[in-house]
N, C-alpha and C positions, 0 to 999 in steps of 0.2 A: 483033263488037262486043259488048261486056259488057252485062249489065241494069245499068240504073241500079237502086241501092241504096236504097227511101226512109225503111224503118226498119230498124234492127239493134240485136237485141235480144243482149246478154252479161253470161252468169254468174247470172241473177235469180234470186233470195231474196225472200221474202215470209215472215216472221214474225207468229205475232199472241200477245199475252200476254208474260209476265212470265218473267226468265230461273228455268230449273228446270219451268216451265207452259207451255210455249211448244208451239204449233201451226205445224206449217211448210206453207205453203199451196202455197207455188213453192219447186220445187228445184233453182236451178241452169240454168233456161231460156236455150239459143242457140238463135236465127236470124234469117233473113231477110228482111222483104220488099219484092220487086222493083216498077218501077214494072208500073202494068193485070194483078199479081196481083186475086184474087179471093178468100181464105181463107176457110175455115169454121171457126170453133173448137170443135167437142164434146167433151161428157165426161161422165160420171155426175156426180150432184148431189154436192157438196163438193170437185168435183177442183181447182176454181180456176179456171176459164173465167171468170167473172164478177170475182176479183180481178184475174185478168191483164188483163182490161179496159179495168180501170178505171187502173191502172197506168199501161198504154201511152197511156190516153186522157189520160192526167196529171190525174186525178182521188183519184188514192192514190198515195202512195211507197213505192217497195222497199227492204227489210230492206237488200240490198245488191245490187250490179247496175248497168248501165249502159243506158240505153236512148239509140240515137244516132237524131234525124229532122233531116233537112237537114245534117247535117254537127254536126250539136250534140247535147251527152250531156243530157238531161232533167231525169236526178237532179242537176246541179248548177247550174238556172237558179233564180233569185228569180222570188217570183211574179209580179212584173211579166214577165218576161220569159214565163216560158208561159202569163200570160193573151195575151200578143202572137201564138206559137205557136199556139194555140187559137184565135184570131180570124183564124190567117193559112194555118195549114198544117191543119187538123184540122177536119174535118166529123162530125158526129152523128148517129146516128139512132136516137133511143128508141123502147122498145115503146110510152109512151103519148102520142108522138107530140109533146108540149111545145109545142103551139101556143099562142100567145095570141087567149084567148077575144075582144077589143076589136079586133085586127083583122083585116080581111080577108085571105081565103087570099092575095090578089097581096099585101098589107103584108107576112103571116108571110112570104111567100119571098123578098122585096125584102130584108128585115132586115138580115141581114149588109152587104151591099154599100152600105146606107141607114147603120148604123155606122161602111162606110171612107169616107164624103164620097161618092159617087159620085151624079150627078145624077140627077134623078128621071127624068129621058129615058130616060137608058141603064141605070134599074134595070127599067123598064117592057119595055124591050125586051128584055133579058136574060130576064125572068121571062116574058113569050111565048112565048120559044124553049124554052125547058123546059116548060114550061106544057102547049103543042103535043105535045112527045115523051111527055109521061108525061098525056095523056087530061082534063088541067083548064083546056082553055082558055075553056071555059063558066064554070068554076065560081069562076074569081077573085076575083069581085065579094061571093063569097060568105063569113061567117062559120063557121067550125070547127063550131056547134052545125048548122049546113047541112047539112055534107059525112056522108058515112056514113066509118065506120071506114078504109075501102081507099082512099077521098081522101084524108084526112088525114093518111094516112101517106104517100102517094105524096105530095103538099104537101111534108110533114118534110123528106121525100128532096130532093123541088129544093132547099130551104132549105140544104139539107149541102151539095147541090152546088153552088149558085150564084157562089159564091165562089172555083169551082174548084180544092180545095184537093188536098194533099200525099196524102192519106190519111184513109176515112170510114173510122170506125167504129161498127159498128150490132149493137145490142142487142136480141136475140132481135125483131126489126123484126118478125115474122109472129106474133109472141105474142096480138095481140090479136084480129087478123083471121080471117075465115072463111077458107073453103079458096078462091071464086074471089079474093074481095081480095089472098090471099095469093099468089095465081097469078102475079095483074095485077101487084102487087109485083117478085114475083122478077123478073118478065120486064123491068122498067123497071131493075132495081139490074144485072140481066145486058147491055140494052142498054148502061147507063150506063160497063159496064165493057170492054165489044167496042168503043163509037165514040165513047163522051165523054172517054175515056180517065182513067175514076175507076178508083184501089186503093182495094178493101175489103177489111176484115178485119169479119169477121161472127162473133157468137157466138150460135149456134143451140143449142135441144135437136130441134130436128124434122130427122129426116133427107132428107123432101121440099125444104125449104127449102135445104139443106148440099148437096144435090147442081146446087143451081143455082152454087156455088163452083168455081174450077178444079182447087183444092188442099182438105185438109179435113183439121185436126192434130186426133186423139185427145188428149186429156187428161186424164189419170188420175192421181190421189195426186199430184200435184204436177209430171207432168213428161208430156211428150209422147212416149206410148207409138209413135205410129206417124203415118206421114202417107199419104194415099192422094191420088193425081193420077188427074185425071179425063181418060178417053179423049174419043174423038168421037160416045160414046152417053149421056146424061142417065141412061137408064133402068136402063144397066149399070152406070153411078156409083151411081146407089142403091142398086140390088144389092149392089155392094160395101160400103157403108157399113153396112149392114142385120146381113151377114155380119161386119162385124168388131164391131159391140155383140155379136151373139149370141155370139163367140167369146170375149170379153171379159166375160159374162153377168152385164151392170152395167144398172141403169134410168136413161136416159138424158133423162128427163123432167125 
């Protein structure tokens, strides 16, 4: 039985500037990802990890390129249509978390599902059951200025996922966190992707972070120098990851 297909990326170009001054950010980007992937995307500072992002998150458009999610090319929906994608298929997760300060954690994770009509019943209990898995079922009641850093983002997280959507994409998510929040973190976006059966594609510069991923794309100068797949050891994934910046003796901060 084949993986299901949920994005496919072909041909990507990314430009920036004026013809004769032009900066080429993506060169030419293929591939794939399947459904309960897990990605990391690293690279040294300028390689384009953060434009491809933004791209795929349909937040910027490609120079030229196609990017297919659900059966549809991206680059040639009206904005109606991928604010609908966005609202339907695509979850978020920023490093500063994007809460609203006026309501409470159970309001911010309801949100989505409180925009498709969905009753207040079944937002309450939806948001329990995540609530539960990722350690804030105390904390609900509570406002963002409440929570410390490693609630708030594990909050953001159910918010991404409540919705159950196609594919999260999370931005550098342990940027702002200490190391146990970041811990607590990964271990919820790893549950999230072993039994809630969410795809991530995650854009990291930490390699602690990258090796809670199952796959982890290099990105350099524009293109994806190498991909490393992760065995049945976290610690030897690191290893590996560690070994290919030094061999590649780029700052990946």
């Amino acid at each position: 039985m084949s993986e299901q297909t949920i994005l496919e990326v072909k041909n990507l170009f990314k430009n920036y500037g004026s013809k004769g001054f032009q900066t080429n950010v993506l060169k030419g980007l293929n591939f794939s990802i399947h459904k309960h992937d897990f990605i990391a995307v690293m690279g040294p500072s300028g390689s384009g990890k953060t434009t491809l992002l933004n791209i795929l998150s349909t937040i910027d458009k490609p120079t030229q390129g196609a990017i297919f999610l659900d059966g549809k090319d991206l680059t040639k929906l009206k904005n109606k249509e991928l604010s609908k994608i966005r609202k339907d298929k695509i979850g978020f997760i920023f490093q500063d978390y994007n809460l609203l300060d006026t309501m409470t954690l159970q309001d911010n994770i309801a949100l989505p599902l409180s925009l498709n009509g969905i009753s207040s019943e079944e937002c309450i209990k939806k948001v329990d059951q995540l609530a539960q898995v990722f350690g804030l079922k105390e904390h609900l009641k509570k406002y963002p200025y409440q929570l410390s850093g490693g609630q708030k983002q594990r909050g953001a997280t159910c918010r991404a996922l409540i919705t159950k959507p196609e594919i999260i994409f999370a931005d550098e998510p342990t940027g702002a966190l200490d190391s146990k929040s970041s811990h607590d973190l990964l271990e919820c976006l790893k549950h999230a992707n072993d039994c809630k059966e969410a795809t991530i594609l995650m854009v990291t510069h930490d390699t602690f972070s990258a090796s809670y991923a199952k796959e982890v794309y290099i990105l350099s100068d524009g293109v994806i120098k190498c991909k490393l797949t992760k065995g049945q050891n976290r610690k030897e994934f690191y290893d590996r990851i560690i070994d290919m910046q030094a061999s590649m003796g780029s700052d990946f901060s």
